[in-house]
C-alpha positions in Angstrom: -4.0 -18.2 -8.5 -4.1 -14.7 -9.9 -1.7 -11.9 -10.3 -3.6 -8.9 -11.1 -6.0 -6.5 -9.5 -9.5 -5.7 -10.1 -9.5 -3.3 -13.1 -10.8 -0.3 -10.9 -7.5 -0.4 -8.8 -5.2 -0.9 -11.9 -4.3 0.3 -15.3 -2.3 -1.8 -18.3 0.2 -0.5 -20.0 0.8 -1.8 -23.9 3.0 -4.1 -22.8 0.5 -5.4 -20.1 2.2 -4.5 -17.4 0.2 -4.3 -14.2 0.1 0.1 -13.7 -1.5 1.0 -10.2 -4.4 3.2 -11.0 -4.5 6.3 -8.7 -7.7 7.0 -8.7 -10.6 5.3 -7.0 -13.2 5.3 -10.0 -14.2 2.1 -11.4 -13.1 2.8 -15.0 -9.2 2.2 -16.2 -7.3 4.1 -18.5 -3.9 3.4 -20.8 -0.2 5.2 -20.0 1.3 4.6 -23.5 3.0 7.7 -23.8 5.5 8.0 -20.9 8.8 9.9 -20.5 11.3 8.1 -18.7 13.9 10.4 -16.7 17.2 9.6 -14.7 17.8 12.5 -12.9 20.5 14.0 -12.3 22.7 13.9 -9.5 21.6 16.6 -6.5 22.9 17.8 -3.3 21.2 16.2 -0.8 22.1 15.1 2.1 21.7 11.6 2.8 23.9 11.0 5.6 21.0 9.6 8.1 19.4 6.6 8.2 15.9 7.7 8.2 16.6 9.5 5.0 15.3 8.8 1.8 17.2 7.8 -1.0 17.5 10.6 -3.3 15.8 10.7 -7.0 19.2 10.6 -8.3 19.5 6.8 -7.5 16.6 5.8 -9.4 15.3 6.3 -13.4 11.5 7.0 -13.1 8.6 8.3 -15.2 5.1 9.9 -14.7 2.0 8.8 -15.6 0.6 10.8 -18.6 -1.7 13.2 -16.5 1.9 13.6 -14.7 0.5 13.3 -11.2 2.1 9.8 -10.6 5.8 8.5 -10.8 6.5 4.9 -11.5 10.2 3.3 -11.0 11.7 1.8 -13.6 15.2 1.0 -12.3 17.5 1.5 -9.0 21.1 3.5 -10.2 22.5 4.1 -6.5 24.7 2.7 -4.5 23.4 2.9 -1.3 22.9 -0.8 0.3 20.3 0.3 2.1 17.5 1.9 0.3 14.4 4.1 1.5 12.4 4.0 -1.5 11.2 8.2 -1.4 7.7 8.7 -1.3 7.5 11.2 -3.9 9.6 12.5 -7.1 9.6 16.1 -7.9 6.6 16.7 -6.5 4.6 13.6 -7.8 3.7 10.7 -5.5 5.7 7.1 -6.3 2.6 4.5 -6.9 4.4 1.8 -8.5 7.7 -0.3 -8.8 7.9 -1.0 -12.2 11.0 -2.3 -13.8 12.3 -1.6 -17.3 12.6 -3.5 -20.4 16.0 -4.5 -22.1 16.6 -6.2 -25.0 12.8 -7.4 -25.0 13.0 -8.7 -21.3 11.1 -7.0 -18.2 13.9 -6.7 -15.8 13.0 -5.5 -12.0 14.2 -2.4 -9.8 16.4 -3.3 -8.2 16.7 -7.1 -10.2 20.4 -8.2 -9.5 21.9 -5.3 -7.1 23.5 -5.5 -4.4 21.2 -3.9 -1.8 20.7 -5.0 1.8 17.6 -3.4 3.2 14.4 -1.4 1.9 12.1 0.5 3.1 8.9 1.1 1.0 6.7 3.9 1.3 3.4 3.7 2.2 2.3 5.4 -0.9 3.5 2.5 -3.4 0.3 0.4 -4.6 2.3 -2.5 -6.5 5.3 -4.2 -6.6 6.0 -5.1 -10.4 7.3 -8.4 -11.5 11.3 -9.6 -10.3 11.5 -6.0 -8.3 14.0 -7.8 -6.0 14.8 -10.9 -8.0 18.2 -11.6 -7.6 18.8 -9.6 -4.7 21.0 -12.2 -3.1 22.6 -9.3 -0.6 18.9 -8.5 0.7 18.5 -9.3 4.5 15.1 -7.1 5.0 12.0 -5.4 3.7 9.8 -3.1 5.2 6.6 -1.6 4.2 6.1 2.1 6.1 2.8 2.4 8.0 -0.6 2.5 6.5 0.8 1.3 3.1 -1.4 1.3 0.3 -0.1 -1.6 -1.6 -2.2 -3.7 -2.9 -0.2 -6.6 -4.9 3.2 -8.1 -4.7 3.6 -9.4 -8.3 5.5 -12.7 -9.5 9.0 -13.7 -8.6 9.0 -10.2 -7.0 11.6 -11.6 -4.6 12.3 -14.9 -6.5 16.6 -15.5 -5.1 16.9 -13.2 -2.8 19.0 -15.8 -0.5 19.8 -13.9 2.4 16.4 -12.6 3.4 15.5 -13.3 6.3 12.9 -10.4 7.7 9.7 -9.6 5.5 7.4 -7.2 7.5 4.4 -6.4 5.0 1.9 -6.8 8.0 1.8 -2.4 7.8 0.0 -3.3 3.7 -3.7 -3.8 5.3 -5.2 -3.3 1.9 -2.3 -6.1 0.4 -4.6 -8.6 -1.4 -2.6 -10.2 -4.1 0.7 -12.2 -3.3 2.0 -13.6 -6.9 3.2 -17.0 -7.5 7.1 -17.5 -6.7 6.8 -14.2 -5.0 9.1 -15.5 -2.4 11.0 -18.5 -4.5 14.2 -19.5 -3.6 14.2 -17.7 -0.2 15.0 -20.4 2.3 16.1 -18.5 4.9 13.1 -16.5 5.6 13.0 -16.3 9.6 10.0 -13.9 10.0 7.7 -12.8 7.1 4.4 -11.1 9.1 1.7 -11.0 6.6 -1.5 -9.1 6.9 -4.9 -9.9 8.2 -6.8 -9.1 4.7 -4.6 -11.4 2.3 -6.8 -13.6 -0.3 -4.4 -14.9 -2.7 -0.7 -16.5 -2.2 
């Protein structure tokens, strides 16, 4: 049972977490040095459903060629999230998570959320993204998704869900261990065609 891509589609950070790498060459490279933002509150207006959540709900950093942003932690309070696609300008490869006190913590680990959409432009889902989630009914991955791995416990206690539809993430190869743990009310998880490990 394995949890991590082939090196040509990843990158590790010092900490080892799993980093999608956005290009398509066969080599990998390091992020040490990333700046972490929360930014600040805007005017938006997310008053539709089909909206995206704002940047302001969410602290995020860029890769150090600053092409990429990663998520490192949800700060809405919107229940149900559309994860945006890009932030300022870059485009959102990877949910992260954060670190406190020595311990990788998830997204949106713990929040109160209810539904997500995820853009089709987000290659990984880190480690406990939605652990804890116990308010989470439903995910969905937009069309012609590019992710590639849903990492361990990613959705470990999220006792309400009931809907998973991933079946959009065609190039989704990876499912890690617990990924789904403690979610006994799963009604209809649709998984793609191309899935190797679970």
């Amino acid at each position: 049972n394995t949890d991590t891509l082939p090196p040509s589609s990843l990158e590790t950070t010092e900490d080892t977490t799993i980093v999608p790498n956005p290009d398509t060459t066969d080599t990998t490279t390091t992020i040490p040095d990333t700046e972490t933002t929360t930014a600040v509150s805007d005017t938006q207006d997310n008053t539709t459903e089909t909206s995206e959540s704002p940047a302001s709900d969410f602290e995020y950093e860029f890769t150090e060629d600053q092409q990429y942003a990663l998520i490192n932690k949800y700060i809405g309070k919107d229940k149900n999230v559309i994860i945006p696609s890009q932030i300022e300008g870059r485009t959102v490869t990877f949910l992260k998570g954060h670190v406190v006190d020595g311990d990788t913590l998830g997204v949106f680990q713990g929040t109160d959320i209810e539904t997500v959409v995820i853009p089709e432009t987000v290659k990984a889902i880190g480690p406990r993204t939605f652990k804890d989630c116990t308010d989470l009914t439903c995910v969905t991955i937009q069309p012609n998704s590019k992710l590639q791995q849903i990492s361990i416990l990613a959705f470990e206690n999220c006792t309400s869900l009931k809907v998973v539809n991933i079946e959009n993430a065609e190039g989704l190869k990876t499912i890690g261990a617990k990924a789904f743990y403690n979610c006994a009310f799963i009604e209809n998880i649709k998984l793609p065609s191309n899935l190797e490990t679970i």
